[in-house]
NUKEMI-171993 format. One record per residue (C-alpha): residue number from 1; chain; residue in one letter; x, y, z. Coordinates in Angstrom, 3 decimals. Layout:
BEGIN
[site NUM; 'A'; 'A'; [X; Y; Z]],
...
This chain:
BEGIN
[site 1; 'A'; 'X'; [11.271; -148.458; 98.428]],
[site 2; 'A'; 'X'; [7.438; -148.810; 97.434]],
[site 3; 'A'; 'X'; [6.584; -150.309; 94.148]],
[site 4; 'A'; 'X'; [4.881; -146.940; 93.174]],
[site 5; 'A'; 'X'; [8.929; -145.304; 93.134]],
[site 6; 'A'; 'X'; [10.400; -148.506; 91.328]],
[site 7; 'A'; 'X'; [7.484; -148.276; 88.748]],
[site 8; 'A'; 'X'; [8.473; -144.603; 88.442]],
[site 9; 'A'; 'X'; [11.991; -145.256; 88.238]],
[site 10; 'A'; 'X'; [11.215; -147.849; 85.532]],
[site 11; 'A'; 'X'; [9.177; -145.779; 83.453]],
[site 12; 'A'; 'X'; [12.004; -142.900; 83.769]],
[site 13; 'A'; 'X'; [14.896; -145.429; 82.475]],
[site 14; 'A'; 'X'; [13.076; -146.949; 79.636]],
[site 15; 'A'; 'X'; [11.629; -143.605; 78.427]],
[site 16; 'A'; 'X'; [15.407; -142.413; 78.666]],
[site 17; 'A'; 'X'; [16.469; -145.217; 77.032]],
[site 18; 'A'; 'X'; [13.866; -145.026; 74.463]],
[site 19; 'A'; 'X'; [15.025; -141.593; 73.692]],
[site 20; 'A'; 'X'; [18.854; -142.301; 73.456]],
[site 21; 'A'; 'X'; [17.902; -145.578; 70.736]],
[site 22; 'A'; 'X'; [15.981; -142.781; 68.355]],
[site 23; 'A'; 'X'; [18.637; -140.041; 68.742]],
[site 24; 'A'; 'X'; [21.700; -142.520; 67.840]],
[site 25; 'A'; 'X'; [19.281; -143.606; 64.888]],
[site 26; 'A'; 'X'; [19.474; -140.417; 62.828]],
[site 27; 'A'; 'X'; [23.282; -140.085; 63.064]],
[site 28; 'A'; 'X'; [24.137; -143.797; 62.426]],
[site 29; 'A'; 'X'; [21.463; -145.260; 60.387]],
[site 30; 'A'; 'X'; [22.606; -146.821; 57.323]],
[site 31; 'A'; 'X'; [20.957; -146.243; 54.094]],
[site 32; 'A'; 'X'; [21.006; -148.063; 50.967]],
[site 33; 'A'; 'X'; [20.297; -146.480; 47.378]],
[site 34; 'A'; 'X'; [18.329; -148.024; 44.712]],
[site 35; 'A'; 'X'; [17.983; -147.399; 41.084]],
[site 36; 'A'; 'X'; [15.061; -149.028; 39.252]],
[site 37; 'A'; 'X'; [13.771; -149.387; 35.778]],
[site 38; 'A'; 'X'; [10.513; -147.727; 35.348]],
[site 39; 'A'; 'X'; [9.626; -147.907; 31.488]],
[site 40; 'A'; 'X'; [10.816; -147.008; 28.019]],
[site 41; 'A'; 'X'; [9.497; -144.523; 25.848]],
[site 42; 'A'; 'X'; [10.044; -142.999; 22.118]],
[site 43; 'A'; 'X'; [9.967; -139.631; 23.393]],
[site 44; 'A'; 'X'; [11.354; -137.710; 26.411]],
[site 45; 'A'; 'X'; [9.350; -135.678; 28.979]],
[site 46; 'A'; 'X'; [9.731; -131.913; 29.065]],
[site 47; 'A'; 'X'; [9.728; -132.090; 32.728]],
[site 48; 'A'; 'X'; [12.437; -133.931; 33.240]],
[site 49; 'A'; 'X'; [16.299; -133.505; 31.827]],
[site 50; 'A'; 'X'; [17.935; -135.679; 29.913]],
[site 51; 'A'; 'X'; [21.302; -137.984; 30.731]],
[site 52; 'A'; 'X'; [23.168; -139.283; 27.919]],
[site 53; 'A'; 'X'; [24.540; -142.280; 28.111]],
[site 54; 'A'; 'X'; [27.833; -142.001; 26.237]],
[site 55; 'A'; 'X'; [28.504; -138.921; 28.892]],
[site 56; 'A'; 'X'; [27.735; -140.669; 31.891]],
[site 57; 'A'; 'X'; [30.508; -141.907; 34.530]],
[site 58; 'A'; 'X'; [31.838; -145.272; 34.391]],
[site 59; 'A'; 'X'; [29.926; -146.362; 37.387]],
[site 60; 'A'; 'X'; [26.439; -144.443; 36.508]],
[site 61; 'A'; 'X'; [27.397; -146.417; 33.037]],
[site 62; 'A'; 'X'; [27.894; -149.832; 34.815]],
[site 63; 'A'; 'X'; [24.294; -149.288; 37.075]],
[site 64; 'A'; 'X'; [22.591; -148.812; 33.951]],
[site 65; 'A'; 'X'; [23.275; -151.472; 32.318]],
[site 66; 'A'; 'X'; [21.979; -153.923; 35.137]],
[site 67; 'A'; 'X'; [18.834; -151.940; 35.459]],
[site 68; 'A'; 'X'; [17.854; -151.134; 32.050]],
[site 69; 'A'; 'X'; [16.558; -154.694; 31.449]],
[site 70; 'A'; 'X'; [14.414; -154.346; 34.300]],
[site 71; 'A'; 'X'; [15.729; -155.019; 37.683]],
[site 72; 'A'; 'X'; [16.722; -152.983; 40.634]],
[site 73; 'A'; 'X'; [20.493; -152.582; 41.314]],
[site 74; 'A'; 'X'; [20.940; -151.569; 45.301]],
[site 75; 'A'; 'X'; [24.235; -149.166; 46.082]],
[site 76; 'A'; 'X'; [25.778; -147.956; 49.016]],
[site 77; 'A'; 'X'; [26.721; -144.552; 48.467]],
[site 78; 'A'; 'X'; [24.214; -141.570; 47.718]],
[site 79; 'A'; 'X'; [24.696; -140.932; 43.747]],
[site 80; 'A'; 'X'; [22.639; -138.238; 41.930]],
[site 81; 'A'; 'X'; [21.532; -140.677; 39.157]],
[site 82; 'A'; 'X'; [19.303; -139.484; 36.057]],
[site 83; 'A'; 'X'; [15.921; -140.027; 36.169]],
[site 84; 'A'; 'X'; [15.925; -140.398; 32.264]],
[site 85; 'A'; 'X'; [18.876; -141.643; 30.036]],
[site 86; 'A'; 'X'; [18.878; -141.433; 26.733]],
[site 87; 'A'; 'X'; [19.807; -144.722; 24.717]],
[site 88; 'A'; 'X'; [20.468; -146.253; 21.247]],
[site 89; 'A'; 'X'; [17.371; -143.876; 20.194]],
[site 90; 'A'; 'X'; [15.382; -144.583; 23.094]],
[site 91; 'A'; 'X'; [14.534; -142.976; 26.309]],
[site 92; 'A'; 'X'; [14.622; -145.212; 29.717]],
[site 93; 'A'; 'X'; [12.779; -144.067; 32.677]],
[site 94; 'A'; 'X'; [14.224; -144.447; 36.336]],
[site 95; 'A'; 'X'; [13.349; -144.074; 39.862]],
[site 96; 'A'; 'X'; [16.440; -143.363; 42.221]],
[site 97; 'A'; 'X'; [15.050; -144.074; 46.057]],
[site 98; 'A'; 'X'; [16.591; -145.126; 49.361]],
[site 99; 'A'; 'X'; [15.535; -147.086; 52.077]],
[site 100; 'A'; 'X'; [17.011; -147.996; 55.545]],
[site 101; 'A'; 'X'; [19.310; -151.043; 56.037]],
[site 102; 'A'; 'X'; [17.798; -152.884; 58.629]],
[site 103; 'A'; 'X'; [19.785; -155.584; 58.392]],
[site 104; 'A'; 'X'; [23.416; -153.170; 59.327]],
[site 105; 'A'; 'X'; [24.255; -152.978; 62.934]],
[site 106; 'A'; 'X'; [24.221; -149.077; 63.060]],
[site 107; 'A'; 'X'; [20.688; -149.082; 62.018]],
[site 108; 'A'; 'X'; [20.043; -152.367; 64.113]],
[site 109; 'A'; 'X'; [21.621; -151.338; 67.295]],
[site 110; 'A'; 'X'; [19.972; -148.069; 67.640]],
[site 111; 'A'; 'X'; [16.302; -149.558; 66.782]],
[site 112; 'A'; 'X'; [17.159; -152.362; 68.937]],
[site 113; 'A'; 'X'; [17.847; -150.185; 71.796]],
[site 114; 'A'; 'X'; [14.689; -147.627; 71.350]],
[site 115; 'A'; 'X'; [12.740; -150.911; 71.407]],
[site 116; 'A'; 'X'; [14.098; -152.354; 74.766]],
[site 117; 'A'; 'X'; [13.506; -148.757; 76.122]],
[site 118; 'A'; 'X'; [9.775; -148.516; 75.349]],
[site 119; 'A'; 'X'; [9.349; -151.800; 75.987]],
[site 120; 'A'; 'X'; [10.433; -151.514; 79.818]],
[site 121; 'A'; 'X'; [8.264; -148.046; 79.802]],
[site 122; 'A'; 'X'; [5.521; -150.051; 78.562]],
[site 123; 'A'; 'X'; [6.124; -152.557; 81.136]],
[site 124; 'A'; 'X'; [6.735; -150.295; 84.097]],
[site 125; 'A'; 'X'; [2.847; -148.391; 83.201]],
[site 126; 'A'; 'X'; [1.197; -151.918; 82.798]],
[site 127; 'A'; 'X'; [2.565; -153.190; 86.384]],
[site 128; 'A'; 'X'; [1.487; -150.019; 88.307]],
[site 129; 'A'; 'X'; [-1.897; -150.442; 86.363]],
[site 130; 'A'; 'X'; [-2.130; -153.718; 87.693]],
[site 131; 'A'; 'X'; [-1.166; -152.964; 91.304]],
[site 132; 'A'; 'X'; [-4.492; -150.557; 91.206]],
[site 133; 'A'; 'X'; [-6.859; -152.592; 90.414]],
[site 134; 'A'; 'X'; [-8.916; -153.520; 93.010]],
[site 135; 'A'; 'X'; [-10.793; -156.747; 92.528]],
């Protein structure tokens, strides 16, 4: 076998492999939620409704109470959290965002193995580059 076909072969396997890391990715990924405290204000915005908190759940309760002093509290499961809550007369502003969880071995794996795969891709193009050059 000629190094042209094992260069080919190599580029085929790491762009398959490549491939298979970003399509177990989507599927198996593992996200995290995050509520944050924004500001307070005197009055609320048209825009956006209204939670009260005396009618909230337990657990939307519990996360409120962490943030509203002005942290970030960081749950697993996908909530549908107020952006606005009213409280003791005044109105507390949220943001409710998620981000990946690098950190989790379904989201690690997957990157993991799309890296390796485009890594040997990248590797297989570079050698055949450098068997052409003619000095």
């Amino acid at each position: 076998m000629n190094q042209s076909t094992i260069n080919f072969i190599l580029l085929f396997v790491g762009a398959c492999v490549a491939l298979a890391g970003v399509a177990l990715f989507f599927p198996f990924a593992d996200m995290d939620y995050h509520v944050e405290y924004v500001e307070t204000r005197d009055a609320p915005s048209p825009h956006k409704p209204t939670a009260y908190f005396a009618e909230m759940s337990p657990t939307e309760q519990a996360i409120f109470e962490q943030v509203k002093g002005g942290g970030v509290v960081t749950v697993e499961d996908d909530i549908d959290y107020p952006e606005v809550v009213k409280y003791q007369g005044q109105y507390y502003y949220l943001s409710y965002f998620s981000s990946f969880d690098w950190l989790n071995p379904s989201t690690f794996g997957p990157s993991l193995i799309a890296l390796i795969g485009t890594a040997t891709a990248l590797g297989a193009i570079r050698r055949d580059m450098r068997q052409r050059i003619i000095y």
